[in-house]
PDB file of N, H, CA, C and O in Angstrom:
ATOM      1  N   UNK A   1      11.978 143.406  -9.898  1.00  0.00           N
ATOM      2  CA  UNK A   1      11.061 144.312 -10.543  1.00  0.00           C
ATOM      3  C   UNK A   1      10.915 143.971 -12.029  1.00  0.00           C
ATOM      4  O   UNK A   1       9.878 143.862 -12.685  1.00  0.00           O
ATOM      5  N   UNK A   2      12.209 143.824 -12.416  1.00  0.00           N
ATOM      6  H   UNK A   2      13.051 143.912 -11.883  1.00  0.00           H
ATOM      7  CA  UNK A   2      11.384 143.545 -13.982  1.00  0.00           C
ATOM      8  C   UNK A   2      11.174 142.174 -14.498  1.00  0.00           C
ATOM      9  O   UNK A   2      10.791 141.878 -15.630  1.00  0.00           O
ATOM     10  N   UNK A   3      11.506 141.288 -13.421  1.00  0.00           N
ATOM     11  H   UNK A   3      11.817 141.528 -12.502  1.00  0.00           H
ATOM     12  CA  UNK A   3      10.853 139.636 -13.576  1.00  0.00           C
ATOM     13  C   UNK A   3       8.655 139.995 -13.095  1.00  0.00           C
ATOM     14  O   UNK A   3       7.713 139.236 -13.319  1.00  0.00           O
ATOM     15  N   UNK A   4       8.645 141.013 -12.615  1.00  0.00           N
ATOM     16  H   UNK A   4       9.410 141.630 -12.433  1.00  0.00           H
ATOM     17  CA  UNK A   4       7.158 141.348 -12.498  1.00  0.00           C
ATOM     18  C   UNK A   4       6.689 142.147 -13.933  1.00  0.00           C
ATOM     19  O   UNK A   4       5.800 141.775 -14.699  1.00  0.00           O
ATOM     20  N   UNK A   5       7.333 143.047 -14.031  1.00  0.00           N
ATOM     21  H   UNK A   5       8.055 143.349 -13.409  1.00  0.00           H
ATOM     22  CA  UNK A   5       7.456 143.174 -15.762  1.00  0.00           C
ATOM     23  C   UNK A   5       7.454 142.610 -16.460  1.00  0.00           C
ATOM     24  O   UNK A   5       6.891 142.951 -17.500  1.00  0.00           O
ATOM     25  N   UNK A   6       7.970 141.601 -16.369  1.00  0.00           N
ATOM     26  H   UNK A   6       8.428 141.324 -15.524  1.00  0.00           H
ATOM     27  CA  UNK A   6       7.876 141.051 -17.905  1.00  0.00           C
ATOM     28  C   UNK A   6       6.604 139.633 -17.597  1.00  0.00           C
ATOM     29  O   UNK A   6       6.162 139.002 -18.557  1.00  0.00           O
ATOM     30  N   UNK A   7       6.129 139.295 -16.028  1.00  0.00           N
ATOM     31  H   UNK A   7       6.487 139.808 -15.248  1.00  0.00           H
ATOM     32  CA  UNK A   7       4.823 138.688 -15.886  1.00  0.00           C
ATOM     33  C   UNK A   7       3.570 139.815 -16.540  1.00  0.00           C
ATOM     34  O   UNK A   7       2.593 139.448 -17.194  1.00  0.00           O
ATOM     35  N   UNK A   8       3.826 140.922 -16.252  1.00  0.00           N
ATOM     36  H   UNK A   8       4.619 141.221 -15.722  1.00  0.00           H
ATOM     37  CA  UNK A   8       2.579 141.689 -16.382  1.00  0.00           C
ATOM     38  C   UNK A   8       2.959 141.601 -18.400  1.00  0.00           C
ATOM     39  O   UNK A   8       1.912 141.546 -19.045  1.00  0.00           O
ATOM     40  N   UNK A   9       3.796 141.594 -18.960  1.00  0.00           N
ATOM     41  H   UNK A   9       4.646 141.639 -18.436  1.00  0.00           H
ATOM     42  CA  UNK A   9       3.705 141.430 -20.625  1.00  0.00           C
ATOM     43  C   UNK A   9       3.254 140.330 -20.660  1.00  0.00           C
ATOM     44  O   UNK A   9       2.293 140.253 -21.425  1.00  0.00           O
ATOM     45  N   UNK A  10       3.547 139.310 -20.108  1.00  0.00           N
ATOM     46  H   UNK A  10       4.327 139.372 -19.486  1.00  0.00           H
ATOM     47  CA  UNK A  10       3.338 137.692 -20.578  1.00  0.00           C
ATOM     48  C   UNK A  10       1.541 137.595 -20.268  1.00  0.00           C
ATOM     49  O   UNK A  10       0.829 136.712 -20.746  1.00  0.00           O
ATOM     50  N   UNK A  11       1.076 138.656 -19.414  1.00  0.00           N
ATOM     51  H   UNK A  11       1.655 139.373 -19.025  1.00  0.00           H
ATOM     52  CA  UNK A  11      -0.490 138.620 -19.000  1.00  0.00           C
ATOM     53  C   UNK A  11      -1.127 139.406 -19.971  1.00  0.00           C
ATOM     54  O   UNK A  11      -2.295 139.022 -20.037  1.00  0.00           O
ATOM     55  N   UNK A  12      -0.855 140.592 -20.983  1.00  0.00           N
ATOM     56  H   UNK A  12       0.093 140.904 -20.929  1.00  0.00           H
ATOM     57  CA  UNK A  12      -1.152 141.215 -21.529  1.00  0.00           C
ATOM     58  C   UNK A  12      -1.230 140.890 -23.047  1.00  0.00           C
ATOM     59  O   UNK A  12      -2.080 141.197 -23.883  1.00  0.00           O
ATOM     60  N   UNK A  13       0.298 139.940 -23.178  1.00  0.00           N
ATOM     61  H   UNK A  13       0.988 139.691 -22.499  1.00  0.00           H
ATOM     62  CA  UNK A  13       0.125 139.026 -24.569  1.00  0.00           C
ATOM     63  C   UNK A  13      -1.249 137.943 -24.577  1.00  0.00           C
ATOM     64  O   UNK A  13      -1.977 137.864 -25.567  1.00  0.00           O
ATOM     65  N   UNK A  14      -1.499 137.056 -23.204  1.00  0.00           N
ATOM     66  H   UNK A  14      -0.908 137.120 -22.400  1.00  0.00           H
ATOM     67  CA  UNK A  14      -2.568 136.228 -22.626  1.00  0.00           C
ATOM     68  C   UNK A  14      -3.902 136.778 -23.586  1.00  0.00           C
ATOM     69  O   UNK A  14      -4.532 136.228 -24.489  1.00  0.00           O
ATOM     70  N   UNK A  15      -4.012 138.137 -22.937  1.00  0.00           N
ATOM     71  H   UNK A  15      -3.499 138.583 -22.204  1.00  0.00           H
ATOM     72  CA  UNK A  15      -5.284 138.734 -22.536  1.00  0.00           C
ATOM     73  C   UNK A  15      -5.444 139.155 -24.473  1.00  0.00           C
ATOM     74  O   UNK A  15      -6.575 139.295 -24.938  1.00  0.00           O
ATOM     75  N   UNK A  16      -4.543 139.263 -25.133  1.00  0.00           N
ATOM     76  H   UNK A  16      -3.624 139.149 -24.755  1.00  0.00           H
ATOM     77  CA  UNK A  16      -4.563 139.784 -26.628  1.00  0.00           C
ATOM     78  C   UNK A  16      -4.622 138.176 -27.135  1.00  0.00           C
ATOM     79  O   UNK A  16      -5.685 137.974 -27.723  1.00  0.00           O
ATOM     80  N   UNK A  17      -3.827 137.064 -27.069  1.00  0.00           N
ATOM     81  H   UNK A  17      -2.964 137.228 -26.592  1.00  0.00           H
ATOM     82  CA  UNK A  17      -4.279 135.785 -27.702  1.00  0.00           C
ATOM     83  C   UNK A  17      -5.905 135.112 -27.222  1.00  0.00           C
ATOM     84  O   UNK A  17      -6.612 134.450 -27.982  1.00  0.00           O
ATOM     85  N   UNK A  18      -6.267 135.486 -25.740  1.00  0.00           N
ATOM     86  H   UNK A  18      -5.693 136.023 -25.123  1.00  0.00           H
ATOM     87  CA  UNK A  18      -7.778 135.155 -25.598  1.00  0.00           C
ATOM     88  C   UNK A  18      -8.618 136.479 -26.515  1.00  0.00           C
ATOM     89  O   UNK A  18      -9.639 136.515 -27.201  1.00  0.00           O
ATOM     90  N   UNK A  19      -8.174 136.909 -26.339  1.00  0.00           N
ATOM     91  H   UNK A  19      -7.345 136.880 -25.782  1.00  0.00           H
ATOM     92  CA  UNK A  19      -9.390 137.933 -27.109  1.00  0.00           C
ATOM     93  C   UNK A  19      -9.536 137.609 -28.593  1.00  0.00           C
ATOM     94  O   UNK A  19     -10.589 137.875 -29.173  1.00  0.00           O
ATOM     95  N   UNK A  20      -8.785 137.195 -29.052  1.00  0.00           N
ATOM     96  H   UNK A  20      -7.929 136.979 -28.581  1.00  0.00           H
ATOM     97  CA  UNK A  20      -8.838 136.266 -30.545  1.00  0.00           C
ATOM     98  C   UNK A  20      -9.862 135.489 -30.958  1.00  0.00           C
ATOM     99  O   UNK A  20     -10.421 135.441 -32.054  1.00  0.00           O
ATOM    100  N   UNK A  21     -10.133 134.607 -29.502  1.00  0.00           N
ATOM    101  H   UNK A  21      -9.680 134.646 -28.612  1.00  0.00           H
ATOM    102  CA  UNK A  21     -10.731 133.207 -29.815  1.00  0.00           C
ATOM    103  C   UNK A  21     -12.042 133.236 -30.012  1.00  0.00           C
ATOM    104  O   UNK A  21     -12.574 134.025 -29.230  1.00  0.00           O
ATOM    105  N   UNK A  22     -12.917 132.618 -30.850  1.00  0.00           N
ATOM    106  H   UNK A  22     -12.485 131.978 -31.485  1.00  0.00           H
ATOM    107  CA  UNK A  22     -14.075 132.858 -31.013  1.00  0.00           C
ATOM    108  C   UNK A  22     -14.932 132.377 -29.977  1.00  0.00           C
ATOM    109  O   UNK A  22     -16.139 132.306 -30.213  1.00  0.00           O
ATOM    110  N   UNK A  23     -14.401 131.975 -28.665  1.00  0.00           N
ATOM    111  H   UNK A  23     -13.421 132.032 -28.474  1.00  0.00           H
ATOM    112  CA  UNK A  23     -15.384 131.910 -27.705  1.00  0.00           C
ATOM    113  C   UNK A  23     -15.719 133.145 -26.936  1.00  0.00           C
ATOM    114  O   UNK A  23     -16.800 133.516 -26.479  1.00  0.00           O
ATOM    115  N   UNK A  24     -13.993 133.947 -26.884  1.00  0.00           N
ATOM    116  H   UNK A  24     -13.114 133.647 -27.255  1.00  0.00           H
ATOM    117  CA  UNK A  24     -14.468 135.068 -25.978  1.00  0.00           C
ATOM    118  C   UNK A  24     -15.414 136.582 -27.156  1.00  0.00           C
ATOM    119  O   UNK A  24     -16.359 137.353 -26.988  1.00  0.00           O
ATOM    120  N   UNK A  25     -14.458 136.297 -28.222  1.00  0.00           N
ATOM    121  H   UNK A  25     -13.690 135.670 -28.359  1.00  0.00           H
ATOM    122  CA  UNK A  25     -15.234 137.372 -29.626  1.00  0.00           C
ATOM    123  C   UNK A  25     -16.762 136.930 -29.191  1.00  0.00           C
ATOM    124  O   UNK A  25     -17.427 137.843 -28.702  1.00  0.00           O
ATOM    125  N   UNK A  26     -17.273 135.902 -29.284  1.00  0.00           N
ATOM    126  H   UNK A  26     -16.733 135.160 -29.680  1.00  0.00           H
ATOM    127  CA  UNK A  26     -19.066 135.835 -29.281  1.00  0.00           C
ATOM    128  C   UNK A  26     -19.063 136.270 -28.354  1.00  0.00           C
ATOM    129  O   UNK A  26     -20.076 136.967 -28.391  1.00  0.00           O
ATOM    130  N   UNK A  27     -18.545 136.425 -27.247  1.00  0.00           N
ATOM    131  H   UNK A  27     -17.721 135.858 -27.217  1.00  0.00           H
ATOM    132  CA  UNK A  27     -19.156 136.959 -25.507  1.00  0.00           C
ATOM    133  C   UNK A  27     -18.826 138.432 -25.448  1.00  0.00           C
ATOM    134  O   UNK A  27     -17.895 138.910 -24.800  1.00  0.00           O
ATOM    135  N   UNK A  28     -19.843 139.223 -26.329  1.00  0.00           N
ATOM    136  H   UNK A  28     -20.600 138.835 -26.855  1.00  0.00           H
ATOM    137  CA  UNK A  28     -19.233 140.589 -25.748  1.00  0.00           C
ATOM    138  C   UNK A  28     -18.820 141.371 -23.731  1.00  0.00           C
ATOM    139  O   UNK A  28     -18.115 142.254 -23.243  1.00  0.00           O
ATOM    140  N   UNK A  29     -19.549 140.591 -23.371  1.00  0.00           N
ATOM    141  H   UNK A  29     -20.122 139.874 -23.767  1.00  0.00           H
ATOM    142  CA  UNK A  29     -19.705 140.525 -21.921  1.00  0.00           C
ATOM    143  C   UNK A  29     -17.391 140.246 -21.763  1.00  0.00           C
ATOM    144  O   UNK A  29     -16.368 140.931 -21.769  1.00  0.00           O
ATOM    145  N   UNK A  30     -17.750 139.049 -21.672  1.00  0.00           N
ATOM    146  H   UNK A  30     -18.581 138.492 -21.667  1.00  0.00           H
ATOM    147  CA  UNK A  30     -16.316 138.561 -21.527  1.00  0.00           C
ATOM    148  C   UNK A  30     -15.112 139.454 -22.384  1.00  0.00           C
ATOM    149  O   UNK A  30     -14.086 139.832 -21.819  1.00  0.00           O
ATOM    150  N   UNK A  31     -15.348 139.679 -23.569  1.00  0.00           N
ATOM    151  H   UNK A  31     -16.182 139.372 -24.028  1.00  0.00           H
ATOM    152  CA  UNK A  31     -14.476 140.632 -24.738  1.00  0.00           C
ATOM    153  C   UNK A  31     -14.285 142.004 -23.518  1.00  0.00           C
ATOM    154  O   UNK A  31     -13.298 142.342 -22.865  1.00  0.00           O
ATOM    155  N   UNK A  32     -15.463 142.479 -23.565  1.00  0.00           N
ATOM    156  H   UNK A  32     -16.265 142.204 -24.097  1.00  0.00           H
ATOM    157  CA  UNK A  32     -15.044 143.829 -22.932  1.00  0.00           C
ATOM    158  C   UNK A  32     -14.615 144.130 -21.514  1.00  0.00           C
ATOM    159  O   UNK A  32     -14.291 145.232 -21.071  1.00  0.00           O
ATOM    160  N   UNK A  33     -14.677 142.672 -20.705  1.00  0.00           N
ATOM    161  H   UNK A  33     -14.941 141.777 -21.064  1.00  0.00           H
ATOM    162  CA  UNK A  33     -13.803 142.808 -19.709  1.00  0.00           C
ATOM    163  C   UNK A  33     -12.602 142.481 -19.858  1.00  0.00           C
ATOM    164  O   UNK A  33     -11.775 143.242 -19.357  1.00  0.00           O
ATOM    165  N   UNK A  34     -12.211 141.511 -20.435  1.00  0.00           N
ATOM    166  H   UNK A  34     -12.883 140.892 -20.842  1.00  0.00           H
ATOM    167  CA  UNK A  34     -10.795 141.130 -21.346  1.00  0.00           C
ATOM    168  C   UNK A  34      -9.981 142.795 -21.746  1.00  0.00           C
ATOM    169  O   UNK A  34      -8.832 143.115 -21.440  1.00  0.00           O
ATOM    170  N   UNK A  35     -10.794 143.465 -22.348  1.00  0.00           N
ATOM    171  H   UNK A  35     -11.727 143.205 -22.597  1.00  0.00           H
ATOM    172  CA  UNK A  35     -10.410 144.637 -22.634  1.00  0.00           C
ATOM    173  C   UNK A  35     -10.209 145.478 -21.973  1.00  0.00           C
ATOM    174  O   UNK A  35      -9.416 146.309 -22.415  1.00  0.00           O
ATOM    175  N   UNK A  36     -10.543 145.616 -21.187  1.00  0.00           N
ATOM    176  H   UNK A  36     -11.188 144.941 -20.828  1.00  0.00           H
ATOM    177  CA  UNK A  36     -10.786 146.986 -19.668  1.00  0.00           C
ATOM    178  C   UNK A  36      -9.494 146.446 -19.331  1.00  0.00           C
ATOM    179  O   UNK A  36      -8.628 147.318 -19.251  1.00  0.00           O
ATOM    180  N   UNK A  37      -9.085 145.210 -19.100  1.00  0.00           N
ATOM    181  H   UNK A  37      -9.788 144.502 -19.165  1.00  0.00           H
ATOM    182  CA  UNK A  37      -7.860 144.390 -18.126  1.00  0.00           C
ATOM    183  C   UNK A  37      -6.838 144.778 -18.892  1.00  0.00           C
ATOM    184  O   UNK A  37      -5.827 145.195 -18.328  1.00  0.00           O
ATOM    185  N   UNK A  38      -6.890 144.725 -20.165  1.00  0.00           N
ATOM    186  H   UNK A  38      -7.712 144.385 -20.623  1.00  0.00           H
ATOM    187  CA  UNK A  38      -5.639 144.936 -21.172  1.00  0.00           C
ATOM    188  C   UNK A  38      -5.223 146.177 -21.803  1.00  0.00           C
ATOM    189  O   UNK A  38      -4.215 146.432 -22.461  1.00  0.00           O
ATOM    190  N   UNK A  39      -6.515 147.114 -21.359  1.00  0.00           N
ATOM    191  H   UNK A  39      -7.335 146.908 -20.824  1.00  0.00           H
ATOM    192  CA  UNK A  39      -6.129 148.747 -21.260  1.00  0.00           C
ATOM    193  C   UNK A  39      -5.594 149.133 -20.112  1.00  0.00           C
ATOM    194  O   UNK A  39      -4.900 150.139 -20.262  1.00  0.00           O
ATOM    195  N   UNK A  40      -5.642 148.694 -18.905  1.00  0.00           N
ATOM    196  H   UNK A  40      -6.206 147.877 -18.782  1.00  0.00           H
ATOM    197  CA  UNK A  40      -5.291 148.844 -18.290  1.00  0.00           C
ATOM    198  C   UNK A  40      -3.569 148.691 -17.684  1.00  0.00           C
ATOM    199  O   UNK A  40      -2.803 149.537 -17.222  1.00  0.00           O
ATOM    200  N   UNK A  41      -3.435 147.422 -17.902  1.00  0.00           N
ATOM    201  H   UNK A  41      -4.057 146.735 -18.277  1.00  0.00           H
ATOM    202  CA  UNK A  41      -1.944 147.400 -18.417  1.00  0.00           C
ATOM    203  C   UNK A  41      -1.002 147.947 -19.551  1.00  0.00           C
ATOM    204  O   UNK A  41       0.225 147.882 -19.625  1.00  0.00           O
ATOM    205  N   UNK A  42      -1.603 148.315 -20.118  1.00  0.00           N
ATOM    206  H   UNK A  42      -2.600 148.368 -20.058  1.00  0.00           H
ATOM    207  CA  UNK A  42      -1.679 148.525 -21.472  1.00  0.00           C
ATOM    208  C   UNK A  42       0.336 149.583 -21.648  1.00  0.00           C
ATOM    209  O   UNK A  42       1.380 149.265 -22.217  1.00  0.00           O
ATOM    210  N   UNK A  43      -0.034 150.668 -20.910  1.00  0.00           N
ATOM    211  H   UNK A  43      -0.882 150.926 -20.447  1.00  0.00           H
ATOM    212  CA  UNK A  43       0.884 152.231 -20.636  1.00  0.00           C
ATOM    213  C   UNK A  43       1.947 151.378 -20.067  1.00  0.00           C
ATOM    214  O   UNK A  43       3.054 151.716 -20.485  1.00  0.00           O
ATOM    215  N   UNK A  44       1.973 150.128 -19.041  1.00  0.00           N
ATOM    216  H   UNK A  44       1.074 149.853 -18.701  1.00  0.00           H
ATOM    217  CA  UNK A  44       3.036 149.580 -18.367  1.00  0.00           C
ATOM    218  C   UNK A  44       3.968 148.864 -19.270  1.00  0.00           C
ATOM    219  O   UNK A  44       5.150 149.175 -19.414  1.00  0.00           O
ATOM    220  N   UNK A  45       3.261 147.715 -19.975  1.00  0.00           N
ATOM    221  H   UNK A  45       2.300 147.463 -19.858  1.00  0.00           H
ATOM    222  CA  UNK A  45       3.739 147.154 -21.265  1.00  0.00           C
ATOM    223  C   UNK A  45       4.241 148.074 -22.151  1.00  0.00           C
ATOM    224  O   UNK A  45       5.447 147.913 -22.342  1.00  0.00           O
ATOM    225  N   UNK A  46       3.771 148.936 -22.730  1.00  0.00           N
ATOM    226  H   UNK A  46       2.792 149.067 -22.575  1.00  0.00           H
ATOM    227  CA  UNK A  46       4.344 150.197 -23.381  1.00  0.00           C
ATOM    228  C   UNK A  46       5.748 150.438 -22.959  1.00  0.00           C
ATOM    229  O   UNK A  46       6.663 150.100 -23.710  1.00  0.00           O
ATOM    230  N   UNK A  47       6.026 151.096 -21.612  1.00  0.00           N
ATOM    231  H   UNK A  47       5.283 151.371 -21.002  1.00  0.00           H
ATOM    232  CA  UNK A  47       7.158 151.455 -21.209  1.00  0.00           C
ATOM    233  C   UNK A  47       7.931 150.504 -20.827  1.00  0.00           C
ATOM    234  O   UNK A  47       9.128 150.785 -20.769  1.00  0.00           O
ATOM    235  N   UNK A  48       7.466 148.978 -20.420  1.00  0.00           N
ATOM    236  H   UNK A  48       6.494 148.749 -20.468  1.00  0.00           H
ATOM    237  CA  UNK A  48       8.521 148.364 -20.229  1.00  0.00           C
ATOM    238  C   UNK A  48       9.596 147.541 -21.734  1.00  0.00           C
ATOM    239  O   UNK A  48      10.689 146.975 -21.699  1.00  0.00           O
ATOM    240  N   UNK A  49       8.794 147.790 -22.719  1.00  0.00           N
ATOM    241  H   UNK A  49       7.907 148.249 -22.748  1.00  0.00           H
ATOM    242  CA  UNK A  49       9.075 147.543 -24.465  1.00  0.00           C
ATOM    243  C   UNK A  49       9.851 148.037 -24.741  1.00  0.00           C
ATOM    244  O   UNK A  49      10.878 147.582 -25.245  1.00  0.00           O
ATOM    245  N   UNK A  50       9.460 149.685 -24.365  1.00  0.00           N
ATOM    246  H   UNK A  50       8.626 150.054 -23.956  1.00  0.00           H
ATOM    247  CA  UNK A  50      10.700 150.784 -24.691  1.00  0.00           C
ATOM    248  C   UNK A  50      12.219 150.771 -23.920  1.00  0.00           C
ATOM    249  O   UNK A  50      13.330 151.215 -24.212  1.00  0.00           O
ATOM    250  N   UNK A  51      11.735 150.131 -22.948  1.00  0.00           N
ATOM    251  H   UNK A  51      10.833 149.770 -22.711  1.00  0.00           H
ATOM    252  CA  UNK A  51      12.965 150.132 -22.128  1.00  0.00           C
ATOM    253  C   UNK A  51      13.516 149.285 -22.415  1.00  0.00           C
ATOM    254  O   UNK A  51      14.665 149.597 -22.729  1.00  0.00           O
ATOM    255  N   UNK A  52      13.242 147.923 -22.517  1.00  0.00           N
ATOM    256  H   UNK A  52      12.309 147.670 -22.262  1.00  0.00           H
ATOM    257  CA  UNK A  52      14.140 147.121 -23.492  1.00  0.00           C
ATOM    258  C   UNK A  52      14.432 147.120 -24.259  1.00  0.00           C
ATOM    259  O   UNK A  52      15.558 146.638 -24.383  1.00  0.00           O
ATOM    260  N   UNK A  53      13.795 147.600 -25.414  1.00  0.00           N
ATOM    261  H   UNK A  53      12.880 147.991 -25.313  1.00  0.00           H
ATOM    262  CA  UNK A  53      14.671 147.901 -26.705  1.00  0.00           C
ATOM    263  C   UNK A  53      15.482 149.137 -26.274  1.00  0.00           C
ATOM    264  O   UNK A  53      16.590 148.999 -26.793  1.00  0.00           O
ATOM    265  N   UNK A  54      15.446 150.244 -25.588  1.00  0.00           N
ATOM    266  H   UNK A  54      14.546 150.355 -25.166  1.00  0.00           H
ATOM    267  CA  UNK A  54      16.433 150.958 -25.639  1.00  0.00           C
ATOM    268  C   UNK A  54      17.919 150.374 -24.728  1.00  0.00           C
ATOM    269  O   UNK A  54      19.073 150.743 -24.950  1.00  0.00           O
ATOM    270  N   UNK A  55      17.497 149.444 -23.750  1.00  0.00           N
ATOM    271  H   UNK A  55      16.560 149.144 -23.570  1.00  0.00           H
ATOM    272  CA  UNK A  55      18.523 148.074 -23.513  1.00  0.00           C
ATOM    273  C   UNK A  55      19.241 147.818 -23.916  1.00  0.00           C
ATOM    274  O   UNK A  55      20.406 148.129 -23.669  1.00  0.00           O
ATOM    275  N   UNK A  56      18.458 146.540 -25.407  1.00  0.00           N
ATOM    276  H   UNK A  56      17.511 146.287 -25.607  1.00  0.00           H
ATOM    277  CA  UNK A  56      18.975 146.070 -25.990  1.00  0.00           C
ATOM    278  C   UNK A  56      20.047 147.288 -27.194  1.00  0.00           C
ATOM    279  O   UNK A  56      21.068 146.720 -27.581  1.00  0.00           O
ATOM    280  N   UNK A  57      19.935 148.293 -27.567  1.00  0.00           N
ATOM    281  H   UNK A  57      19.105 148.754 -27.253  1.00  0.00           H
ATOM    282  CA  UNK A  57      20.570 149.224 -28.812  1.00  0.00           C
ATOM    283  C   UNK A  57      21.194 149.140 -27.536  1.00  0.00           C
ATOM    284  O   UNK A  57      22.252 148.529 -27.680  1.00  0.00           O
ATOM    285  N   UNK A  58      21.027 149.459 -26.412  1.00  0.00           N
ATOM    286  H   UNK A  58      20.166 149.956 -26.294  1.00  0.00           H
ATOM    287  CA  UNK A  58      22.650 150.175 -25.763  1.00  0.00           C
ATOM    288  C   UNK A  58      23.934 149.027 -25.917  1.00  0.00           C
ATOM    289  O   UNK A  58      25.100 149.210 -26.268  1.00  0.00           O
ATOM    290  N   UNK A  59      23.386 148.061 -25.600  1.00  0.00           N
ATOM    291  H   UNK A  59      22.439 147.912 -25.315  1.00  0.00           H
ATOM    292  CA  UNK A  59      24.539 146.973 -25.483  1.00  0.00           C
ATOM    293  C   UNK A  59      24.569 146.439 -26.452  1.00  0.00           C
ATOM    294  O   UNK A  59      24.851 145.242 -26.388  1.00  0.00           O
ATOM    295  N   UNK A  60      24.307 147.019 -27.766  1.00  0.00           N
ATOM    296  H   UNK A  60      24.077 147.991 -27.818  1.00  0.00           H
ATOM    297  CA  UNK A  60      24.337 146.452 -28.729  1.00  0.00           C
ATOM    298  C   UNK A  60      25.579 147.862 -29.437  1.00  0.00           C
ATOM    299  O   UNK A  60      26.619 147.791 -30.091  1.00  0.00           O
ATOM    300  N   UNK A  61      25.155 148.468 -29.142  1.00  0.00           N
ATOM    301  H   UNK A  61      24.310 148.526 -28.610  1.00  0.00           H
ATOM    302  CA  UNK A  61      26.203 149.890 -29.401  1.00  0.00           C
ATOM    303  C   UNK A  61      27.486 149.929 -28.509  1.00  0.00           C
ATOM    304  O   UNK A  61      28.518 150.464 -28.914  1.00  0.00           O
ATOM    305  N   UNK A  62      27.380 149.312 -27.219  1.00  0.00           N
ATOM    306  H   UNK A  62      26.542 148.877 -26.889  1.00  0.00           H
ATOM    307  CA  UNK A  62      28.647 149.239 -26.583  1.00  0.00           C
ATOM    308  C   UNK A  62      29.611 147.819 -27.322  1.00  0.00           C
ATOM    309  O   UNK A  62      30.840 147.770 -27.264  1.00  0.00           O
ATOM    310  N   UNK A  63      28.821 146.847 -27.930  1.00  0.00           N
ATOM    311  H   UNK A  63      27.823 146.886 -27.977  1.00  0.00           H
ATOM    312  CA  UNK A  63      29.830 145.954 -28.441  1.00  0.00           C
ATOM    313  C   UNK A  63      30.200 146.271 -29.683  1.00  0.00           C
ATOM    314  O   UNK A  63      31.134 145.763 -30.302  1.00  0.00           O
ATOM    315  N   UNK A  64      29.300 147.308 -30.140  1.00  0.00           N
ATOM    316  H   UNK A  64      28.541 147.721 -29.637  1.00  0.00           H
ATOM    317  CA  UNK A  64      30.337 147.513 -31.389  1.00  0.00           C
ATOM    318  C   UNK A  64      31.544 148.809 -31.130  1.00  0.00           C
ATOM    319  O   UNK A  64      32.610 149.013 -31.711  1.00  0.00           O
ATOM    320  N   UNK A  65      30.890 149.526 -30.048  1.00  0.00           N
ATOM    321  H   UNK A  65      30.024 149.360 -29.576  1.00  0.00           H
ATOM    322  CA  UNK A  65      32.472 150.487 -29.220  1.00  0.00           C
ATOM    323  C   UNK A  65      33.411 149.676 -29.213  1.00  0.00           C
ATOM    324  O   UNK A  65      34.473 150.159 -29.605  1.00  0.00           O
ATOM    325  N   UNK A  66      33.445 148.232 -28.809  1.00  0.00           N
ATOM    326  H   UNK A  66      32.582 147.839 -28.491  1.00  0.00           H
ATOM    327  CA  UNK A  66      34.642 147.511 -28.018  1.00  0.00           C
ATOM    328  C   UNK A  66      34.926 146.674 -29.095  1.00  0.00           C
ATOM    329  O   UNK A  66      35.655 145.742 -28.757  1.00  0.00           O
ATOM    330  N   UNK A  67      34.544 146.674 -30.516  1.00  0.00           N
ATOM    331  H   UNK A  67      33.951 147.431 -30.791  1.00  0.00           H
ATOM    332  CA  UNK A  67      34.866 145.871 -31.488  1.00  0.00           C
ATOM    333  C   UNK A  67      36.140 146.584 -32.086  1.00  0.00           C
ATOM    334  O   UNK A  67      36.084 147.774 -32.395  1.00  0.00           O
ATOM    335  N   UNK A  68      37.210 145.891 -32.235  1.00  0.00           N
ATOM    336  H   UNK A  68      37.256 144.924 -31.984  1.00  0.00           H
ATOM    337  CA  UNK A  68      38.774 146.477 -32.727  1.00  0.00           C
ATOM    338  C   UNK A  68      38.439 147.060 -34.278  1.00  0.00           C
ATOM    339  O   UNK A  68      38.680 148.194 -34.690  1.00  0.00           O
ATOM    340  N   UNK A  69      37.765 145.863 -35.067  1.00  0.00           N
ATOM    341  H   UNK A  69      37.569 144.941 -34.732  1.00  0.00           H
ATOM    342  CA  UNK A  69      37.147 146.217 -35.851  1.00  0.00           C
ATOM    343  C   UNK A  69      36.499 147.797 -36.672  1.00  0.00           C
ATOM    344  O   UNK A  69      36.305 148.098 -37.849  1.00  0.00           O
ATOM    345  N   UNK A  70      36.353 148.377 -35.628  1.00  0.00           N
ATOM    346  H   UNK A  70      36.511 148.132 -34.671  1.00  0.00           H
ATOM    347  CA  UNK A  70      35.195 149.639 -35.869  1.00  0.00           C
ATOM    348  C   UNK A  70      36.024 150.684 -35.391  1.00  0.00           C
ATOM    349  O   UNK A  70      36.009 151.772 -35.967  1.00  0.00           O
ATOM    350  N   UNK A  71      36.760 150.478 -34.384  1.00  0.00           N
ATOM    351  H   UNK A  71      36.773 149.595 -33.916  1.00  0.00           H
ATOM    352  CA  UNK A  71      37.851 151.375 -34.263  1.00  0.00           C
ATOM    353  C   UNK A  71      38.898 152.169 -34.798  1.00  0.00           C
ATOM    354  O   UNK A  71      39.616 152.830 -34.047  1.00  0.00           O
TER     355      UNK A  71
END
């Protein structure tokens, strides 16, 4: 599941570096389907961001629990 997650970010970053390019910018046609596709994913990418960064702080907070250091 989240190796499909993180395809659907890697399609959504895609869909934000084509929308850049001045071939698809001149094509409003093409732009605003580009866009419909990348609103659409849009809420999934969102939550799967949050969930990794709240991930990453957790195990980033459990190694400093287990650091003798901090203890």
């Amino acid at each position: 599941m989240l190796e499909k997650l993180r395809e659907i970010e890697e399609k959504f970053n895609s869909l934000e570096e084509r929308m850049q390019t001045p071939e698809v910018y001149t094509d409003p046609a093409l732009y605003a389907k580009l866009a419909k596709e990348q609103k659409e994913i849009a809420p999934v990418v969102e939550a799967y961001r949050k969930y990794t960064k709240l991930k990453n702080d957790a195990e980033g907070a459990l190694e400093l629990m287990n650091d003798p250091d901090f203890k």
